[in-house]
N, C-alpha and C positions, 0 to 999 in steps of 0.2 A: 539660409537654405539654398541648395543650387536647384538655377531656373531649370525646368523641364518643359520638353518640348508638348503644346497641346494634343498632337495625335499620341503620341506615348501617355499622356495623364487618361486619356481617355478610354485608353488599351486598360491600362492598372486599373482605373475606378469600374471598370465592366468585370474585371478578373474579381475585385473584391465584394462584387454585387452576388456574384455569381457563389464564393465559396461562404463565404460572413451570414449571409440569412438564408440559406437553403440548406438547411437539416432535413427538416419536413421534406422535401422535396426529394434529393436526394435516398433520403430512407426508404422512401415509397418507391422510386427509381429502383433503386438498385432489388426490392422485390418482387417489382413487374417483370424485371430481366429476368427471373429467375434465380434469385439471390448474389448475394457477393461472395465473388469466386474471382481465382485469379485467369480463369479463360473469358472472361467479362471485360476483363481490363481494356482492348481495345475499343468496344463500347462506350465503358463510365470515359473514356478519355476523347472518342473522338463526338461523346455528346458535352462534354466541357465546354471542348474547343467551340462546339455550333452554337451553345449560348450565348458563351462571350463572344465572338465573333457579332452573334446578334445582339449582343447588348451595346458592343463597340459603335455598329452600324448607328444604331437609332440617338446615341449619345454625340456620334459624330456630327449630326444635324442640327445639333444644338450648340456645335462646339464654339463657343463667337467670347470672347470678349465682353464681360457682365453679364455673361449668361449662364454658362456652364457651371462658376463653381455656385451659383443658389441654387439651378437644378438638383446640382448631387446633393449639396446639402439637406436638399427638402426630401429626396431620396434615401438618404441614408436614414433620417427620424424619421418615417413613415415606415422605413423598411425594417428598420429595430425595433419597430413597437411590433409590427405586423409578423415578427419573426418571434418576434416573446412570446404573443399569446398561441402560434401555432405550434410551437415545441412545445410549451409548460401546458396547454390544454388540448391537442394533439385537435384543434377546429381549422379549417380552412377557410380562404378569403372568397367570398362571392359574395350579387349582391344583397342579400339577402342578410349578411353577417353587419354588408356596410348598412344596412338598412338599423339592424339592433343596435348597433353603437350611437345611429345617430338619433334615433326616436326612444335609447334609454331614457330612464329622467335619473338625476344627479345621485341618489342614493344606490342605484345598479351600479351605475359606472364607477361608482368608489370603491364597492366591494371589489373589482375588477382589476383595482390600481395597489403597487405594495412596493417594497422595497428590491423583492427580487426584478419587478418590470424595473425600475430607477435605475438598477445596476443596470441591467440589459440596455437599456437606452443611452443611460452614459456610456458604456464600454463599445457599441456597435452604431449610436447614434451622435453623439456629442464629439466626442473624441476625433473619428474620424470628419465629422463635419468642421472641426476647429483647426485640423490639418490640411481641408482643403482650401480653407479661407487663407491661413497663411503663406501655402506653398506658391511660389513665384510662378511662372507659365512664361513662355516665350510663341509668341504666336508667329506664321510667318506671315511675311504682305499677302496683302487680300486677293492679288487672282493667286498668286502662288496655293494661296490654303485654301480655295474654291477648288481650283484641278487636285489635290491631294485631297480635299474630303471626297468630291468625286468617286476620286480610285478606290480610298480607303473603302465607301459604301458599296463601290460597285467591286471589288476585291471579298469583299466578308461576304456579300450575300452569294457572288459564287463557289466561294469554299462551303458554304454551308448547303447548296446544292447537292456540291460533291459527297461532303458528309454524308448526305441524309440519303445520297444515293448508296451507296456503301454501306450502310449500316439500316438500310430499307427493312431486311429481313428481320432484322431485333426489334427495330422501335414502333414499325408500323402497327403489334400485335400489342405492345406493351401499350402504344398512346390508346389504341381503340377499346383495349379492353380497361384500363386505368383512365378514365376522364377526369379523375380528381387532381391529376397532377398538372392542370392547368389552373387549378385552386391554388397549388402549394408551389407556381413556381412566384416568386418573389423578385420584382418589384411591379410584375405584369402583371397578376394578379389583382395589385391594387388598381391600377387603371382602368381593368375591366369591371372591376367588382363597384368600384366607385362613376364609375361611364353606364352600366345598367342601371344605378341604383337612381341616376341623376335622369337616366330617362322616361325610367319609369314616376318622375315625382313629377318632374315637369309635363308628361303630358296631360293635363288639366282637362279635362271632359268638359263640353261646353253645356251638358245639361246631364241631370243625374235622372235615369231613366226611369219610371214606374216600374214596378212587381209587383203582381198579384192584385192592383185597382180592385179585381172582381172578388176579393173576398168575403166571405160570407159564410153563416153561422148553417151548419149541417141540419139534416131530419134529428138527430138525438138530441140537441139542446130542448128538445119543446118536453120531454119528458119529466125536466125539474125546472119548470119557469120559475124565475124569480130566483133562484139559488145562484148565488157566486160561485165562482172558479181562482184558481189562485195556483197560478202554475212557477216554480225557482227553477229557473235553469241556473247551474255554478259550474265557470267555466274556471276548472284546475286548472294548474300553470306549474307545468315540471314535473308532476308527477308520471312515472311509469308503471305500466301495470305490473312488471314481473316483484316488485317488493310491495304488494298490497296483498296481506295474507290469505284473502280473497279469493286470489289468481293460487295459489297453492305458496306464497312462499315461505321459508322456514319460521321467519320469526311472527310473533302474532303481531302485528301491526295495524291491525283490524277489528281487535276487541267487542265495541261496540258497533259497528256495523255489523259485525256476523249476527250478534243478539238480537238486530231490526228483523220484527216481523213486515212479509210484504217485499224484500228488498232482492231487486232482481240486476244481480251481476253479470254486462258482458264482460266474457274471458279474452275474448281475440278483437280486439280494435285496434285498426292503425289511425295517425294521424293524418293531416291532409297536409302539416310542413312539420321542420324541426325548429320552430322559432316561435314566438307569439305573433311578432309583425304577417307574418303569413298564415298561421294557424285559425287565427281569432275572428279575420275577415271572411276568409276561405270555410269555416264550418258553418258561418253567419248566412253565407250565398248558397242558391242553389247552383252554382257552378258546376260543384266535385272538384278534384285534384286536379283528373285529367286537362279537365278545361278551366281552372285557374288562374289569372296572371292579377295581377297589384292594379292594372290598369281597367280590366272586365269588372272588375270588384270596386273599384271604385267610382264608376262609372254606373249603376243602377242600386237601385233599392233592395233592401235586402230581407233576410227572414224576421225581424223586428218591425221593420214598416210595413210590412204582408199582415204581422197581426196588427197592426195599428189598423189599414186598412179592412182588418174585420172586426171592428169594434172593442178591442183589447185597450186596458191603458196599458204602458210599457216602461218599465224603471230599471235603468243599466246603473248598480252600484259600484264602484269600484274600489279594489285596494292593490291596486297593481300599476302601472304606468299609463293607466287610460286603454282606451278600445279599437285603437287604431279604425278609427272611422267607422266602425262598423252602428255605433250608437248616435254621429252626429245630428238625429233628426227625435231623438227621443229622449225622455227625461233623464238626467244626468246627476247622479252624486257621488262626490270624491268622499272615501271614506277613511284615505292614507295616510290625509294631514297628521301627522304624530301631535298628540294632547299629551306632553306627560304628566304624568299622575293618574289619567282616568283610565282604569284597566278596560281594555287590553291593549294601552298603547303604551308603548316605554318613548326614550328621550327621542328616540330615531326614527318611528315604524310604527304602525298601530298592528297586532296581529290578526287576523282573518276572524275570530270570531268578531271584533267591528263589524263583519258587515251583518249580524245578525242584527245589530242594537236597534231598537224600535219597531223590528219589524212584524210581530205580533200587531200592533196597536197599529202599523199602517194597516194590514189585512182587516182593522175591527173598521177600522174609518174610510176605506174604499167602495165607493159607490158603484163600481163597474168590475169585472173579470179584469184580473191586474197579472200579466206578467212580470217578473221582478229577473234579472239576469245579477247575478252574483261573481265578478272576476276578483279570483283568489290570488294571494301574494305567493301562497301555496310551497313550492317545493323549490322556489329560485335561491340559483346558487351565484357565487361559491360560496359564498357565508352560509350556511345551511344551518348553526347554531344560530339563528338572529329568525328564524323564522317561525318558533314555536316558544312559549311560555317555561320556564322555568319546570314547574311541574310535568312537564311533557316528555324531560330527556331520561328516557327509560332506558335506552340501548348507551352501551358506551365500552371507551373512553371516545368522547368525540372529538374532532378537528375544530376549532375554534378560529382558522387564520383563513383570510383569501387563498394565501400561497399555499396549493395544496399540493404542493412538491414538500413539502416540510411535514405533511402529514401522513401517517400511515394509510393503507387503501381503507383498513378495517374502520379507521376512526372518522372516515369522510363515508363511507357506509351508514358505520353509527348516527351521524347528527344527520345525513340523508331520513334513513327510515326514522327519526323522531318526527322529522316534518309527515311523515304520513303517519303517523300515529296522532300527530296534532289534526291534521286532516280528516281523520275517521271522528274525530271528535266534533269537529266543526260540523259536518256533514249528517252527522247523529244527531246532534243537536237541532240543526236544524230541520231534521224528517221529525222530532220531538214538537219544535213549535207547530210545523202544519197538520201533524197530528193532533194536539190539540185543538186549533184552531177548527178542526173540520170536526170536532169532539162539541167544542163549547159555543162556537160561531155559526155554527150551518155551513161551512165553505167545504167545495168539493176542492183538493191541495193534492196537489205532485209535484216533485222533485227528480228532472235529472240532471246528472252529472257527469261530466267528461275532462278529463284534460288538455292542453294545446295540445302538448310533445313531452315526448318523455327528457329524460337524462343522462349521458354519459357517469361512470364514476371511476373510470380506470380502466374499465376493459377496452383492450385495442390499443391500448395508450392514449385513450378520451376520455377529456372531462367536458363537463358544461352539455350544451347542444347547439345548435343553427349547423349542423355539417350540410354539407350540399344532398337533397332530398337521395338523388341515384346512389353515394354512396354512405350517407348515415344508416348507423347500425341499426337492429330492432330495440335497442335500450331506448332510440330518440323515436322512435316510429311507434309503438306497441303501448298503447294509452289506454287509463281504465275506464270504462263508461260504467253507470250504474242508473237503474229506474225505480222507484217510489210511487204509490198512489195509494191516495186515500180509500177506503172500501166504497164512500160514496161517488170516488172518479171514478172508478172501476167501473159500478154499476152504473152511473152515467152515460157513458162511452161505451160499455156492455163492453169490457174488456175480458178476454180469458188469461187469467194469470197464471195456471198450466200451461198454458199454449206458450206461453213466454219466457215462462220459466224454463221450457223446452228449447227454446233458441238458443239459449245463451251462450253454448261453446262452438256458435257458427260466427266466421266471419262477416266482420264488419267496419264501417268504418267512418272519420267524420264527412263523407258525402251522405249518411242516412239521416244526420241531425235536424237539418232542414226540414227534411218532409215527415217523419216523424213526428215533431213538434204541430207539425201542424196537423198531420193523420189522427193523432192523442188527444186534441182539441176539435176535431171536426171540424174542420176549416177547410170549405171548397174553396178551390180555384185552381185554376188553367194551369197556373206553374206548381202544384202538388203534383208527385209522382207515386204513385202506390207500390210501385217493386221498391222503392227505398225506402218507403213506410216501414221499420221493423214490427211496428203494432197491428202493421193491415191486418194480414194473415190472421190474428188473435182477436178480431173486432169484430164481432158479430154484427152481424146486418150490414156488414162493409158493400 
């Protein structure tokens, strides 16, 4: 192969950064300008030039003699995966996205992985990485190529001055009102996405603050002394409200939840992320959205140690990837381990009703008012046939593969709304045991219910979820909540279930779960807020 001079290898590898994994980027580009037209053309072309130019720059810095060619190389794999999953699932990179790939656990990230990413990687990753290792480089003596990286950096960054002077009036309105596309430019994105993600993990709180110390049991408790309470929260995972039959959608998906007597549907809930890692912490604190970061949230105690704090036991089951922190200080059971043979767990996965199992006979044997928190395997994709029982797949033909460029929209619909038809089952079910239980036990029992983040399945050209909060659709945003009580909670609490039933098509969202949960239980303290209580307004003697 003939030797190439260093500053020209580095020109090339910025031009093939620039064209090879920016689809995404591009695509979105060329609709914030205004569509693709040919009086655009100066534009899409004098923004080429200021990327590569900038990618030249920053490559140039690096450009030395056993350095250069593992940089690209670690570049080019990073940047072919990271271009797979933005075109075939139309997600972008933030850190929030690095955050789900790294705290998956192995049976997410597999469904994740298939033959169409292997192509992708080898054709955009391997290939070119085994071409840069072989291709010869001629470098020149070291002040020579000191004064010529010089030039080269201080040469590009003032062409791209000039660019951007020139081309001010196009892009200034397109970047400001498009902020996604610093998601989708590729291989910057990874650096930032993975440099947030890194900072937010290391900064390590030197003490985890108290919430709520002053908790304590309201005037309505003395009305049924001696009577237990037994409250499920079940935090959904993936489901969105618009295909819960409930919310109005076509197909009945909801069967048995419409038939619950008592069951009060909110229609309009947003989420507080489009991800679990952010969602599950974030509905856990009394933050809200607005005032949420990874760091605030991890850094104090949260709505689980507020009712420990008020004399509550408190059990996080889980069948999902764990609770991202949000349950480290309270009792903990993994319900995921797959047993095969013991229904409901097959060779891989146990399904969601696991985490009913025992749970009657813990409520007969609990000596104190027991919260139980229930995180569902629920609606996670892309395997969406793997999440529900055999007898459950009502709607069809379904999608059966990861790849779900191989599948019709219709058939990745179809094994979508099965998971929420297995869902309405789960969920029924379990308002069935605490109905009983407040039936044959004496226990006053509710149930609510919410989801992290909803789901992309096509529209927009999105699948999956984690898009960056400002521009994820209302498919990831717009999540169902649902409320259950026992007629002895009700009369407990002196709840009005008119009055509730009356809210339900006002806005709402997971900043009310917090205080709610706790407004429903009668739980003073300094951090309840009663404008987020949804039940204030409806609780007499509030």
């Amino acid at each position: 192969m003939p030797r190439i001079g260093a500053p020209l290898f580095t020109l090339g590898a910025s031009t093939f950064l620039v064209l090879a994994y920016n689809a995404s980027f591009w695509k979105t580009f060329f609709s914030a300008t205004g569509g693709l037209r040919l009086g655009n053309l100066p534009v899409y072309l004098g923004a080429f030039a200021a990327l590569v130019l900038l990618f030249n720059a920053v490559l140039t810095l690096v450009n030395f003699r056993f350095v250069i060619k593992p940089v690209l190389i670690a570049l080019f794999l990073g940047a072919s995966a990271a271009s797979y999953f933005m075109n075939h699932y139309g997600v972008a990179i933030d850190a929030s996205m690095v955050q789900n790939v790294v705290e998956t656990d192995a049976r997410e990230a597999h469904e994740l992985l298939g033959w169409q990413m292997l192509q992708t990687v080898t054709l955009l990753g391997i290939l070119p990485s085994l071409i840069v290792w072989r291709l010869p480089l001629h470098f020149p003596p070291m002040r020579r190529g000191l004064v010529l990286k010089v030039g080269t950096v201080a040469l590009s960054l003032l062409a791209i001055a000039g660019l951007l002077m020139l081309l001010f009036k196009t892009l200034a309105p397109a970047v400001r009102e498009h902020r996604e596309l610093r998601f989708l430019l590729t291989p910057t994105n990874m650096f930032q996405a993975t440099h947030g993600y890194l900072r937010r993990k290391w900064a390590v709180p030197a003490v985890i603050a108290p919430l709520g110390t002053d908790a304590s049991r309201g005037s309505k408790w003395a009305a049924s002394p001696g009577r237990r309470t037994v409250t499920v929260i079940v935090a959904g995972e993936t489901a969105r409200a618009m295909n819960f039959s409930l919310n109005g959608y076509g197909r009945q998906t909801n069967p048995l939840l419409a038939a619950q007597p008592g069951l009060i549907n909110f229609r309009n809930v947003s989420s507080c992320g489009t991800a679990t890692a952010v969602s599950i912490p974030c509905v856990f604190s009394n933050l809200g959205r607005d005032n949420y970061t990874a760091d605030k949230a991890g850094s104090q105690e949260d709505l689980l140690d507020v009712l420990r704090h008020g004399g509550f036991d408190v059990l996080w089951r889980d069948n999902n990837s764990g609770c991202k922190g949000t349950c480290d200080r309270v009792q903990y059971q993994d319900m995921s381990l797959a047993q095969p043979g013991t229904p409901p767990c097959g060779a891989e996965e146990c399904h969601d009703e696991r985490l009913l199992a025992g749970l009657r006979q813990m409520i007969r044997d609990a000596r104190k008012d027991l919260v139980i928190v229930l995180h569902q395997k629920g609606s996670h994709g892309p395997e969406y046939s793997k999440r529900y029982p055999a007898a459950f797949e009502k709607f069809g033909p379904v999608c059966r593969t990861n790849e779900l460029e191989e599948c019709s929209r219709e058939s990745i619909v179809a094994a979508y709304d099965n998971t929420i038809l297995y869902t309405d089952f789960v969920l029924s079910k379990a308002i069935d045991l605490l109905r009983a239980a407040a039936a044959e036990d004496g226990v006053d029992t509710a149930m609510l219910y919410f989801s992290d983040h909803g789901e992309s399945l096509g529209e927009h050209n999105m699948y999956l979820h984690g898009a960056p909060y400002i521009i994820a659709p209302a498919e990831q945003t717009h999540v169902p909540m649902m409320l259950w009580l026992s007629d002895g909670f009700r009369e407990r609490f002196r709840i009005d279930y008119s009055c509730l039933a009356a809210r339900t098509p006002q806005p709402f969202s997971h900043d009310n779960v917090f205080h709610t949960v706790l407004g429903m239980l009668n739980v003073s303290t300094a951090v309840y807020n009663p404008k987020l209580d949804i039940i204030h307004p409806c609780s007499r003697g509030s």
